[in-house]
N, C-alpha and C positions, 0 to 999 in steps of 0.2 A: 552560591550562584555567581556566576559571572556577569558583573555589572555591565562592562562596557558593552557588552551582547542582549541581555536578554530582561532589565530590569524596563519597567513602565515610563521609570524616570525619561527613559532617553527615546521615549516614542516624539517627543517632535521633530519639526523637519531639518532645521537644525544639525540634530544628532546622528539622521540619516547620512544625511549628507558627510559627516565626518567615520560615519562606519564604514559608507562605499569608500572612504578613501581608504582608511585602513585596509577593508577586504582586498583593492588594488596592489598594494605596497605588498602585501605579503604574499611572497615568494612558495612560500609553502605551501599555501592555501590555493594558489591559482595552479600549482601543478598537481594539486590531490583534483580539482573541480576538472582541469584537463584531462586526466585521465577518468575520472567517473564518466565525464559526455562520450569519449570516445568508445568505451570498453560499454556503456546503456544503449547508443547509435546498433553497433554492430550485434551485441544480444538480441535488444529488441526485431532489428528487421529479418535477423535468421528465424526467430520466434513465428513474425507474421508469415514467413515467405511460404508456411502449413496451410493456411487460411487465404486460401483464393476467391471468398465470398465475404472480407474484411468488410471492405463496407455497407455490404447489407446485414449485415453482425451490427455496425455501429448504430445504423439506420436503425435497428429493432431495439440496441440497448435504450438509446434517447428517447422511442417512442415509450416502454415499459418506464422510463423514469418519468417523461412529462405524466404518463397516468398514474402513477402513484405521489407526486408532487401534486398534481391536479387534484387530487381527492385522498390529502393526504390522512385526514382524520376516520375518514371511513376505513381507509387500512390499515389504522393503526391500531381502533377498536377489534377489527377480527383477529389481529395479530398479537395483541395482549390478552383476547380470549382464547387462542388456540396454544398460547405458552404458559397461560395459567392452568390449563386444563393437562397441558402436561406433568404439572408439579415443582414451575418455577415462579419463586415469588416474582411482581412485577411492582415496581415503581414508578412513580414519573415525576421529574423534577423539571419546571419552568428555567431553570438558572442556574447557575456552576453555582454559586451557594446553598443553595434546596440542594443540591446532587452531592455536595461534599456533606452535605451534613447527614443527608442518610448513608451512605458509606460508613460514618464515623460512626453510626449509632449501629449497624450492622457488627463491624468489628469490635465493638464495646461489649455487642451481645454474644459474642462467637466462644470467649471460654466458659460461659454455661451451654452452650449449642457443643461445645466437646464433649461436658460435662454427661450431656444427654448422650451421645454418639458409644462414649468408648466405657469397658468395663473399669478398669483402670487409666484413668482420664488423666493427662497432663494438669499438674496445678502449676494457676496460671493467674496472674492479676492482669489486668487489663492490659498494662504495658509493656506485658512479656510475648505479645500477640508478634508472631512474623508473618509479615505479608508477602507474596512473592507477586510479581508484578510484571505479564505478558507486558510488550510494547501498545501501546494506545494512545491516539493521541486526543480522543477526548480527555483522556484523563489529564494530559498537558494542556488542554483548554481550560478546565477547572479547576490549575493547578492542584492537583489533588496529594503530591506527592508532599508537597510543604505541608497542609493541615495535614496529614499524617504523621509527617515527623512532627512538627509543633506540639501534635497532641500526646506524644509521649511514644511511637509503635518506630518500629524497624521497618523499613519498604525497603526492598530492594526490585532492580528492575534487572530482569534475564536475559533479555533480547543482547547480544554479545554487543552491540552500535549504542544500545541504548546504558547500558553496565558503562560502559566507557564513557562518554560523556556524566552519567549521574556519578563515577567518582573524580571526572571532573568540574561537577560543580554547574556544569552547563546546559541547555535544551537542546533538544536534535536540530540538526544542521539541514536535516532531510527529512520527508515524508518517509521513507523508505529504505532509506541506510546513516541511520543517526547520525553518525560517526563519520561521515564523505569529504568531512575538512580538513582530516588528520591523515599523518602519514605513518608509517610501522616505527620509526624513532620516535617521536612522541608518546606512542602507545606505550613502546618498551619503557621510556621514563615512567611515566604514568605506575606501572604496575611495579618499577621495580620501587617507588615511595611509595602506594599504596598496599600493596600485595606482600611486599621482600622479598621476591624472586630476584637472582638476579640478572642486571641488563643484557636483554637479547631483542634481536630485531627481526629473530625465525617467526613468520606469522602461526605457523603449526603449533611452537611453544607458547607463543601468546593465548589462542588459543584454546588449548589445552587447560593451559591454565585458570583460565576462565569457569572452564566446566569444571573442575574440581573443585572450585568454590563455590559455586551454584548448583553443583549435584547437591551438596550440605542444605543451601536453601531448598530446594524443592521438598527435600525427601523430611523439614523439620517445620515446613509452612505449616499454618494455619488456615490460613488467608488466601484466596488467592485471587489476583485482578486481572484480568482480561479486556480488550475490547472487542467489538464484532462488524467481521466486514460485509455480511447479507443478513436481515432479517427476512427470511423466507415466511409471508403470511398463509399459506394455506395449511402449514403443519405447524406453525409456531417452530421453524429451526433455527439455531442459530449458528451462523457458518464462521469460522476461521480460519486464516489461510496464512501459514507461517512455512516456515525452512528450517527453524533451529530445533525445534522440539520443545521450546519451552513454551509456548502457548500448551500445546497437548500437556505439558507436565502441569503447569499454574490449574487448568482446568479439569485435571484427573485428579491429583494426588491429594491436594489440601481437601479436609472436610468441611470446609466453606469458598463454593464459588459464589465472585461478584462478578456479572458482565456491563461494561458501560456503552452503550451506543445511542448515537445519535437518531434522531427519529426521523429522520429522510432516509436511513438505509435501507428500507423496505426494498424486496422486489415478491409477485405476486405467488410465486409457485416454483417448486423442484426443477420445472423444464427450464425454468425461466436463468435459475441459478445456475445450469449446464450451458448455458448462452453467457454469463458475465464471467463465466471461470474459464471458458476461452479467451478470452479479453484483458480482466486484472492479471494474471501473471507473463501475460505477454507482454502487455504493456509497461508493470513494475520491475521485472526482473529477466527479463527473457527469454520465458522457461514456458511451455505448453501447461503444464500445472507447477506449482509448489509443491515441494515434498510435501507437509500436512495441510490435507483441507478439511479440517475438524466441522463433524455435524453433530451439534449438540441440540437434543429434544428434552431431556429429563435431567434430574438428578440420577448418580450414581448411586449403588445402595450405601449408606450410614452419609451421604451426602447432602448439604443443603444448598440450593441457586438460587440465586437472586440476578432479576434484569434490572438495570437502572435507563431508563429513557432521557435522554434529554432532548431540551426543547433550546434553551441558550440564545433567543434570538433567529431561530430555524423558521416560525412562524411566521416571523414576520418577513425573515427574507421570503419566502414564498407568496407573501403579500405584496413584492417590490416589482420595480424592472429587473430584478436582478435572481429574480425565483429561477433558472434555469443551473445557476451556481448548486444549487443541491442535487443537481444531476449526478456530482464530482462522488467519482468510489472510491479515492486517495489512493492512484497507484502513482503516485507521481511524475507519468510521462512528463506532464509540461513543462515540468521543473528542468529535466535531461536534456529539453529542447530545446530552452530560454534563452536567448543569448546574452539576456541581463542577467540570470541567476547564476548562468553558467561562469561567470565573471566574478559576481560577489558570493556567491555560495549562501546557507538559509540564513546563518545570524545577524548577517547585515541589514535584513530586515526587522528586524525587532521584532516581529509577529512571531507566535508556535508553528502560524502556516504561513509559508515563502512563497516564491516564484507565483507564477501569473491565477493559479486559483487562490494562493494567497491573499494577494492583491484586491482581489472582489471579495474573500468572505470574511478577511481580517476586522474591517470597520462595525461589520456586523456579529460578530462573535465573538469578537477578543476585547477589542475597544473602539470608538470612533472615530480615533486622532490617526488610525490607523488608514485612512480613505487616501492621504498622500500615497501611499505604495505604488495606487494606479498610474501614475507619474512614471514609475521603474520599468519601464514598458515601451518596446519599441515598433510595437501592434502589427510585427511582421506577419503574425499569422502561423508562426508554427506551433506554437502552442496547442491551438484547434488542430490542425493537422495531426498531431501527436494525438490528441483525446479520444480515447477509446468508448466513449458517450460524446461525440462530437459537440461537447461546450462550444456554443460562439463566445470564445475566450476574451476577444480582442473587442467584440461589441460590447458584452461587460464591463472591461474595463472600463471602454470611453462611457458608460453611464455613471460608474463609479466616479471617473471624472465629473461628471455633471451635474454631482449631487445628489445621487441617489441611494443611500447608504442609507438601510430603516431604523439604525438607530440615532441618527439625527433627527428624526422627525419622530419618533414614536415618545418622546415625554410630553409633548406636546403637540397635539394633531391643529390647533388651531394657528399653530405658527410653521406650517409645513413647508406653503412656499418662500418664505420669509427666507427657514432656517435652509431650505434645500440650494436658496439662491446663495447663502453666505457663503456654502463650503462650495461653490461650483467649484472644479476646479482648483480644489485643495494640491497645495504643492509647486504651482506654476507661480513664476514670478509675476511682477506686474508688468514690465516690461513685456514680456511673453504674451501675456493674456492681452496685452493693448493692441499687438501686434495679429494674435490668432481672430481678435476682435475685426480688426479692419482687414484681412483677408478674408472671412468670413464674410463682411460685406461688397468685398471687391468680388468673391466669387461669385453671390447671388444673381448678377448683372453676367452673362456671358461675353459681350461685348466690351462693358467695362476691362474685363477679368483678361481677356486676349489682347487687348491694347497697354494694359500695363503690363504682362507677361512680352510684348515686344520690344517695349520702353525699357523693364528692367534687361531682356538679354542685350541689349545694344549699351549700354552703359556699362555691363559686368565686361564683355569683350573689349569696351574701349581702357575703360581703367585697368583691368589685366596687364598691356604691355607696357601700358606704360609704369606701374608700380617696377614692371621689373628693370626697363631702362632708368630704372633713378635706385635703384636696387634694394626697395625696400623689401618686407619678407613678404613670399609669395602669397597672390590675392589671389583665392580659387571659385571666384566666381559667388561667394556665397561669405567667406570673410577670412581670418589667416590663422583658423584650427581646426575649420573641417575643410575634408577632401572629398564634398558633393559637385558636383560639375556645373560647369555655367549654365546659367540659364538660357534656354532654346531661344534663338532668334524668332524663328516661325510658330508660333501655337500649336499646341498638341491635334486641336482640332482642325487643322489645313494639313497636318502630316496623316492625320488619322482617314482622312478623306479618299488620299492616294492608298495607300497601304491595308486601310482594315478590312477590305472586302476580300484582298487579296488571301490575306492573315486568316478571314472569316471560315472560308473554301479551304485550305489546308486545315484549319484544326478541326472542320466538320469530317475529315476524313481520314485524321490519326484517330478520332473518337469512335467513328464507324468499326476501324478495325482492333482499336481497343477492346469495344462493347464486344465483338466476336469472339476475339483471345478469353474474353475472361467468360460469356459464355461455354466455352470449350473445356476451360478449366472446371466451372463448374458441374459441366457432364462429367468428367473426369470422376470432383469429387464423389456424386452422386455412385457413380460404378465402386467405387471404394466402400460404400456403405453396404453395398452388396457382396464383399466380399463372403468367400465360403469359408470354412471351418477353419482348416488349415492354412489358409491364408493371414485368418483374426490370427490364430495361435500364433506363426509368424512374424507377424509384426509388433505385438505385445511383446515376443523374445526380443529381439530387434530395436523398442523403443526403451525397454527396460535394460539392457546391456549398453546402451546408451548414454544413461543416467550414472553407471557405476555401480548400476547390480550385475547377478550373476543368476544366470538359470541351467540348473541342472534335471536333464530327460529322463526320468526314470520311469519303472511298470509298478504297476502296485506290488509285484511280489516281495519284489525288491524294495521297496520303499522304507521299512523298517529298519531294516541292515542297513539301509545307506545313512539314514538319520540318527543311528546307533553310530557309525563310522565318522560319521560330520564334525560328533562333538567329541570324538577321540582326539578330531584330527583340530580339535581348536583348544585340547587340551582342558577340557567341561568335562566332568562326572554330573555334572544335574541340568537340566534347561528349566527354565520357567516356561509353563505352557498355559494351552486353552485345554477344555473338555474335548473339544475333535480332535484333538494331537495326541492326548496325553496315553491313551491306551498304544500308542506307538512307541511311547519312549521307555515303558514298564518302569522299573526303579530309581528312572533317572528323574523321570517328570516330577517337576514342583508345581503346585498349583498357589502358595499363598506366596505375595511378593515379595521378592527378598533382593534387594540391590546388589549385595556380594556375588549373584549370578551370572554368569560373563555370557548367558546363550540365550535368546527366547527363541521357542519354535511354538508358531499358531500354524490354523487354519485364516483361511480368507471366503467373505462372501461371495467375492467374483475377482474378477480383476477388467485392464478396460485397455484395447487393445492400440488406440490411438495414442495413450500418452504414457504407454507402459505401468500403468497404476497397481495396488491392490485396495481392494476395499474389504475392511474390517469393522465390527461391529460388536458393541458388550452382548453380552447373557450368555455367552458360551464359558462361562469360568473369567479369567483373567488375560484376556483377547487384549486388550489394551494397554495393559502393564507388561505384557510380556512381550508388546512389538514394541516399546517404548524405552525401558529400563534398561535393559543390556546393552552392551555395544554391539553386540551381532545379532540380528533377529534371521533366524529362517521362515519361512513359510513353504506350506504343504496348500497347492492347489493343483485342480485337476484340468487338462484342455475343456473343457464340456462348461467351466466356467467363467471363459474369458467370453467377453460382449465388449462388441466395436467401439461404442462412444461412450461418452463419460454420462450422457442424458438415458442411457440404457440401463446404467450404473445406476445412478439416483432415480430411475423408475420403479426398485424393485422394494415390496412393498416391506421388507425385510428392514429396509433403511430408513421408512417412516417407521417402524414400531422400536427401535433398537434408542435405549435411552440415552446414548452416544457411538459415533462410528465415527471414521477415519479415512481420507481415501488413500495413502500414502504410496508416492511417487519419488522413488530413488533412496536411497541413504541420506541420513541430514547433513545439513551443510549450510553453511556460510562465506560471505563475500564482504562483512561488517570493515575490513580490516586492507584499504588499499584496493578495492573491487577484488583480492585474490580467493579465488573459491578454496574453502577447507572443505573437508568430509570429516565428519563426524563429529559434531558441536554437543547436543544435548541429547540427541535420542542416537539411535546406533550407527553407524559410521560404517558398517558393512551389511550389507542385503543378499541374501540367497534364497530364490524360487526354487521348488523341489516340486517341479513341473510333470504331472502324472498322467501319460497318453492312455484315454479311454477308449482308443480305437479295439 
């Protein structure tokens, strides 16, 4: 672990203070964080410019979160009885210590839980267990990666951002791209001492490289740990939503999954989840969907699941002023938006969570000493602007300022105000606070507050020229290292008097033809939902050739001979398939998994014509492993089963009963490494639709 970054020791303020300097000073790190805002800026608003009804999308996600924060315990009773009743253990742990220890006592019990699974069982003592380990960051909340290793087991972590920091020794820099601190020189050192490759600075070969040693993890786990970014209450699902493939792999392959989530991720229902999957990957990555959004209902067969809940302090933020913070679905916009984070980047905070949600749920999750952060903050307000559950970011904070951090006051309720008044204000000098003190009282007075606002603009203009006729260094109205402008002669309110009626009548009339434009857009949309057949088909071609797949027209006659022809033409004698394929491929098809395979060809449930998707699902044979393992997966779908939205998609009732499916949108890929997008990380790296007109 990396001390000067991420040890407890250096949560005081102090320490902060000498990290921001650091993050300043370094060269490196300020031109990886420049280009991460630039290149998440321009994603992100090509993403929204699909979504002409954005903010009534936000409007409906905040309300579905205030009602499931608002009565959080009644949804979490149906939601661990409709996941038990699917056939996954459930848990629930108060505390990163309750939660690391059932982990530990899971994985302790997993080589008799083989023992039971397989004919010929791996022998195995406890500490020969390998864990493979989706990205999560509750699991960084619980540190959960030290008591594992401490306890004797192997973890390794897949996610290509998060691999990279954990063989450096350090915690993600980012909610969403671990790795955002580093530039492709670093990386190549990195792997040419940890790996013995040697130094290259091709992000392709980085890489690459990667997945050949995490193919070995997957396919020899045990274990396998996840987190979860929706718990859907009305079916008990549990939703993932990654790019690389290794979430799908940690949750298919090992004959033991473990899921960690936090018990605010609730949301109420399937439809509800086709409204935040427009949202989180616009927001996170600025993609219409993420290549996989894994639906998991059941165990796989010879598999066992367990959910672990946490609570961590979750409870009580929902008891605070600051219960709206569990609104947050961790796609990190804010962070992209910050212009304090954008500056220090995540380690400078000392927190696992950064940037301006950080800041509000740090004190309450991680530690308390942590309620400074809200200090890192310059309450512009784009934060909220950015939030795709319109968090009031920037009101949070200032309550964080003011004391209201629940675990300052939850050891003791009888000294609440006491203790809320000590930390007001955690971070601010005294100087600071004496001075925000008597503005605050100079403001309360109107009259006061306009007569010293004329006093001081007439003193800052008189001493202005004259510092410079004596030629001391420039006095900018305000003192001689900010460059804020003097202070107004006249009151805001004697300006405002002239001007804001005028001001009032113009923006009552860009609004007017606003509200028109974007009702217009939204007839628009509506007409699109209506599209006819051939249309849907269309644009599914259109958004999926977009992505870096490839769709080929074929008839059914033909269909056989071309799928015979495909895997000539990739140089395959065998594909791994599904039961709906396999009587197509006669001698070639393999149905039991074999990694050495270079081809899978399935079928698909549907596919979804807005974001170019396919959806797949188990119980047809090997549906999952054979769009997963290979580097080239084809699929065989028909026009007649493409549907326009992705809410069309997860209505069909095929997707509640299927003990895991998949929506999968584009070839895998990754951006871990400098924002450069690769194809083909973990799951297959070329896509082919073998698109069959039923006309």
């Amino acid at each position: 672990m990396n001390k000067d970054q991420t040890d407890t020791e250096f949560i005081p303020l102090k320490n902060f203070h000498q990290r921001i300097r650091r993050s300043l000073a370094n060269e490196t790190l300020q031109l990886a964080l420049d280009a991460n805002a630039a290149r998440r800026k321009a994603s992100r608003q090509a993403a929204f410019a699909s979504l002409p009804d954005l903010q009534e999308r936000r409007a409906r996600a905040h309300a579905i979160k205030a009602e499931i924060v608002a009565h959080l315990e009644d949804y979490l009773a149906e939601f661990i009885r409709q996941v038990e009743a699917n056939g996954i253990h459930v848990h629930r742990a108060k505390d990163a210590q309750e939660a690391v220890s059932i982990v530990l006592k899971i994985v302790k019990d997993s080589p008799q839980r083989l023992k039971d699974s397989f004919v010929n069982p791996p022998d195995l003592s406890g500490e020969d267990v390998l864990i493979a380990k989706s990205k999560s960051m509750v699991s960084e909340e619980i540190e959960l990666n030290h008591a594992l290793e401490a306890a004797g087991y192997r973890v390794v972590e897949t996610d290509l951002g998060e691999y990279i920091v954990q063989l450096r020794g350090e915690r993600p820099a980012h909610i969403i791209t671990p790795a955002v601190h580093l530039r492709r020189q670093e990386v190549g050192v990195l792997f040419a001492e940890k790996l013995g490759i040697p130094y290259t600075e091709d992000i392709p070969t980085l890489t690459n490289t990667a997945r050949k040693v995490l193919r070995e993890v997957f396919l020899n786990a045990h274990v396998g740990i996840s987190g979860v970014n929706f718990g859907v209450v009305e079916s008990g699902t549990l939703c993932l939503v990654t790019n690389e493939g290794n979430g799908r792999m940690v949750t298919t392959l090992p004959p033991v999954h473990i899921a960690l989530m936090g018990i605010e991720r609730l949301i109420p229902t399937l439809d509800d989840l086709a409204l935040f999957l427009s949202l989180l990957p616009r927001s996170a990555t600025g993609q219409k969907l993420s290549v996989y959004t894994s639906l998991i209902h059941a165990p796989l067969p010879g598999q066992t699941r367990h959910l672990i809940l946490l609570d961590n302090g979750r409870l009580a933020l929902r008891a605070s002023p600051l219960a709206e913070s569990l609104y947050c679905i961790r796609c990190g916009a804010c962070l992209n938006a910050c212009p304090v984070f954008r500056e220090l980047g995540g380690h400078a905070y000392g927190s696992i969570y950064p940037g301006p949600i950080g800041s509000v749920i740090s004190s309450a999750l991680v530690d308390p000493q942590f309620d400074y952060l809200a200090q890192a903050s310059s309450l512009c307000g784009a934060c909220r602007e950015a939030c795709p559950v319109d968090i009031d970011l920037p009101g949070l904070l200032l309550r964080v300022r003011a004391g209201s951090s629940p675990r300052r006051t939850q050891s003791d309720p009888r000294g609440e105000q006491k203790e809320a008044k000590q930390h007001e204000g955690a971070g601010i000098p005294l100087p600071v606070k004496l001075g925000l003190k008597s503005f605050r009282l100079a403001a309360s007075t109107p009259r006061l507050f306009a007569a010293l606002q004329t006093l001081g603009g007439l003193l800052t203009h008189l001493l202005s020229p004259r510092r410079a006729y004596l030629h001391l260094p420039a006095w900018t109205g305000w003192g001689y290292s900010k460059d804020f402008p003097r202070l107004a002669v006249r009151p805001f309110r004697a300006r405002w008097k002239e001007i804001g009626g005028r001001e009032q009548r113009i923006e009552s009339r860009e609004q007017g033809i606003e509200s028109r434009e974007q009702g217009a857009e939204r007839r628009e949309q509506r007409g699109e939902s209506r599209e006819d057949g051939q249309e849907v088909v269309e644009r599914f071609v259109q958004e999926l050739t977009a992505l870096g797949g490839k769709v080929e027209r074929v008839s059914a006659d033909e269909l056989a001979a071309r799928l015979q022809a495909f895997l000539a033409e990739t140089g395959a004698t065998q594909a791994l398939t599904d039961d709906t394929v396999a009587p197509l491929l006669g001698k070639a098809a393999v149905r039991r998994p074999d990694p050495g395979i270079p081809v899978g060809v399935t079928g698909a449930l549907c596919a979804i014509a807005e974001t170019g998707s396919l959806v797949l699902v188990s119980g047809a044979g090997e549906t999952l492993t054979a769009s997963l393992l290979p580097p080239v997966h084809a699929v065989v779908l028909r026009t007649g089963q493409i549907v326009p939205t992705v809410a069309e998609a997860l209505a069909r009732p095929e997707v509640r009963r299927a003990a895991a499916g998949v929506i999968v949108t584009g070839p895998s890929r990754t951006a871990d490494i400098e924002m450069a997008l690769t194809i083909g990380v973990h799951g297959p790296g070329k896509l082919t639709v073998f698109l069959v007109d039923e006309r």
